[in-house]
C-alpha positions in Angstrom: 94.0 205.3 198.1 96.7 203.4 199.5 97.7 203.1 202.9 101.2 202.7 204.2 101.4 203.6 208.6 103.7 206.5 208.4 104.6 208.3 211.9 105.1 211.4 210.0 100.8 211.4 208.9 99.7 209.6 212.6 101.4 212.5 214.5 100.1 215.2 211.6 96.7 213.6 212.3 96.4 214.0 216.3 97.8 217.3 216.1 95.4 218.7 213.5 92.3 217.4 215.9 93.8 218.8 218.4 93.8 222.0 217.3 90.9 221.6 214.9 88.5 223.9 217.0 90.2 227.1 215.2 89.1 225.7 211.8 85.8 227.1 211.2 82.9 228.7 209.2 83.7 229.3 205.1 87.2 227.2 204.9 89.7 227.1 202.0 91.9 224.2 201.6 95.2 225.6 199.9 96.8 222.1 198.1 94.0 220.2 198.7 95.3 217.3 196.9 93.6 214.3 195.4 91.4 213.2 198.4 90.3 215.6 201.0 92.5 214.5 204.3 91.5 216.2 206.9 87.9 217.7 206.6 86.1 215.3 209.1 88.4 217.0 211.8 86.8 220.6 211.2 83.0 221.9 212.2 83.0 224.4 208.8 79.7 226.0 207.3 81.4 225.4 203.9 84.8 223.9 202.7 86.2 224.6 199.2 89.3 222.3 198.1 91.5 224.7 195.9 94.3 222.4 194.1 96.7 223.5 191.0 95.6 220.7 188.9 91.5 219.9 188.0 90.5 216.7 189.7 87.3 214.7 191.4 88.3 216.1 194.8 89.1 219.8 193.5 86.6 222.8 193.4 88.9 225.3 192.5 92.1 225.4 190.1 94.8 228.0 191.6 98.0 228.5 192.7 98.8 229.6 197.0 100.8 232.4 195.5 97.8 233.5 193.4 94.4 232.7 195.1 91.4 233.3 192.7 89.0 234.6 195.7 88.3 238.2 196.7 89.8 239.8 199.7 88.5 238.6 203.5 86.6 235.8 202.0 87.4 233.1 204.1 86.8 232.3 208.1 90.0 230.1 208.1 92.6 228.6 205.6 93.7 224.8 205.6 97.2 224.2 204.2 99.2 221.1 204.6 102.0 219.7 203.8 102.3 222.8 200.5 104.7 224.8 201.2 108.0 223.3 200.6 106.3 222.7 196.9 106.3 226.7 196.1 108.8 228.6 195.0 107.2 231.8 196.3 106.3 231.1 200.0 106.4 234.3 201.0 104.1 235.7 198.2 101.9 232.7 199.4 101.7 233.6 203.3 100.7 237.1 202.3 98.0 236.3 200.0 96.3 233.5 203.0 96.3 236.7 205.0 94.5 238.9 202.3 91.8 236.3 201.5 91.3 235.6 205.3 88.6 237.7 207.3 90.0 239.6 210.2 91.0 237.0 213.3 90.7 234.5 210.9 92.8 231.3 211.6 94.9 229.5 209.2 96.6 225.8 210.0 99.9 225.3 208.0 102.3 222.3 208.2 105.2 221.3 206.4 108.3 219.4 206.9 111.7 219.8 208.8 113.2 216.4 207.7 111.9 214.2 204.4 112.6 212.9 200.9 112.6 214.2 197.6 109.1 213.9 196.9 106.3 215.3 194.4 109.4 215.8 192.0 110.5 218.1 190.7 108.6 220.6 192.5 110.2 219.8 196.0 112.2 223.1 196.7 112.6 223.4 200.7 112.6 222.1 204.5 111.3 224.4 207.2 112.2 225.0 210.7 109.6 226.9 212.8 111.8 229.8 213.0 111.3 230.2 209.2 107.5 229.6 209.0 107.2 231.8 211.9 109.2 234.2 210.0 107.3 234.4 206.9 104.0 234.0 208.5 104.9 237.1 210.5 106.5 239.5 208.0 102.8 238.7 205.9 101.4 240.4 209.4 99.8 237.2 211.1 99.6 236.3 214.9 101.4 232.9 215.9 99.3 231.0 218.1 100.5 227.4 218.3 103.8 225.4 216.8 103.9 221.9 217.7 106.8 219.8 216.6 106.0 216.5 214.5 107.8 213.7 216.5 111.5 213.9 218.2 114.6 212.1 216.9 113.5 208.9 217.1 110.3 208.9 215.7 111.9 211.0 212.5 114.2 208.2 212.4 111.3 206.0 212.1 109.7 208.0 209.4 112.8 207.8 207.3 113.4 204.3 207.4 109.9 203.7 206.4 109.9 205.8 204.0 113.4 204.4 202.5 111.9 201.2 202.4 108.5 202.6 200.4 110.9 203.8 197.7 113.3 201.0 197.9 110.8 198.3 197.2 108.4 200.4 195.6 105.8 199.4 197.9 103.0 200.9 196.8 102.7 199.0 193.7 102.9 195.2 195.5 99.8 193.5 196.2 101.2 192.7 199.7 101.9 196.2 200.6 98.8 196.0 203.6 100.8 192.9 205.3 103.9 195.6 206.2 101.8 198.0 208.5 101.3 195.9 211.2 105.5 195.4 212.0 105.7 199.5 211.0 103.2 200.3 213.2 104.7 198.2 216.1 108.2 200.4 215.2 106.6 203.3 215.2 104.8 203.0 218.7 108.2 202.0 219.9 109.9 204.8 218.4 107.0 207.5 219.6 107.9 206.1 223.7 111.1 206.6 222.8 110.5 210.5 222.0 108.6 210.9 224.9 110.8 209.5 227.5 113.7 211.1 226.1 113.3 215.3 227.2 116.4 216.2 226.4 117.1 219.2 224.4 119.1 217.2 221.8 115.9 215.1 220.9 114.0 218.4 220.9 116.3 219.7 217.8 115.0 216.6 215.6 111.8 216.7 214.1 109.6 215.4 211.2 107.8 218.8 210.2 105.5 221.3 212.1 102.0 222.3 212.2 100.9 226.0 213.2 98.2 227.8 214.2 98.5 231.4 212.9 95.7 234.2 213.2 95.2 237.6 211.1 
């Protein structure tokens, strides 16, 4: 596939490994997607790729507000980057927690700040107070939140991403010779956030990633 440095799928990256230790035994990947992203990260027994569409990557066809697997089947649930695509994220929480087994761990992520994307089905933008809020009313445990990037680094990811869809990047040959000068911004932008602790950076943010338990 091709590769354009974003800070928004670097910082996703590290903060998935970091907390990849929770992801375990039978795993289901909700929105697996075209090409399995993360499953190097995780130490899993077995690792089914659930998607809505069919596909070379996909072992199951479903939807996250309708998962086609009995009750307590899974040791931990992978779902990234999903949830602003359903229109029933509520419905979607609840049924990660019935087809997880008891203190079974689920990893979610999805964005604060981003484009229009996957159209048309792009519905919402989450703080954590509103994943924790759904996650919670479905009867899970929050464990971890950790914020993807600060002000400057979602400033970065804009831009970048601007620029993708301005000059439709992905479709010149030449693409490959732009992520050297986006990773240098990015790196730049990433020291910014980290020397600026200020509670106004803290309010700017790419997306989170949480580590919930039933």
């Amino acid at each position: 596939m091709p590769y354009i440095y974003k800070p928004g799928k670097i910082l996703l990256d590290e903060i998935i490994q970091k907390h990849s230790h929770y992801i375990r035994g039978k795993v289901l990947d909700v929105g697996a997607g075209n090409y399995s992203r993360y499953i190097n990260f995780f130490d899993y027994r077995e690792y089914i790729k659930m998607d809505v569409e069919k596909g070379e990557n996909v072992d199951v066809v479903g939807r996250a507000e309708d998962i086609p697997f009995k009750d307590e089947t899974f040791d931990s649930v992978v779902c990234t980057q999903v949830f602003e695509h359903l229109t029933e994220p509520f419905k979607a929480a609840k049924e990660i927690y019935r087809v997880l087994k008891k203190k079974g761990h689920c990893l979610i992520s999805a964005p604060q700040v981003n484009e229009i994307h996957g159209e048309p089905y792009d519905y919402f933008r989450y703080t954590k107070f509103g994943l924790i809020e759904i996650f919670s009313k479905s009867g899970f445990e929050i464990l971890e939140c950790d914020q993807i990037g600060g002000f400057f680094t979602t400033m970065a990811q804009l831009k970048i991403r601007y620029l993708i869809d301005k000059f439709n990047l992905y479709q010149k040959k030449w693409y490959r010779l732009l992520n050297p000068p986006f990773r240098f911004f990015t790196k730049f932008m990433m020291y910014l956030d980290k020397i600026d602790k200020g509670k106004a950076n803290r309010k700017h943010t790419i997306g989170w990633c949480l580590i919930f338990r039933k």
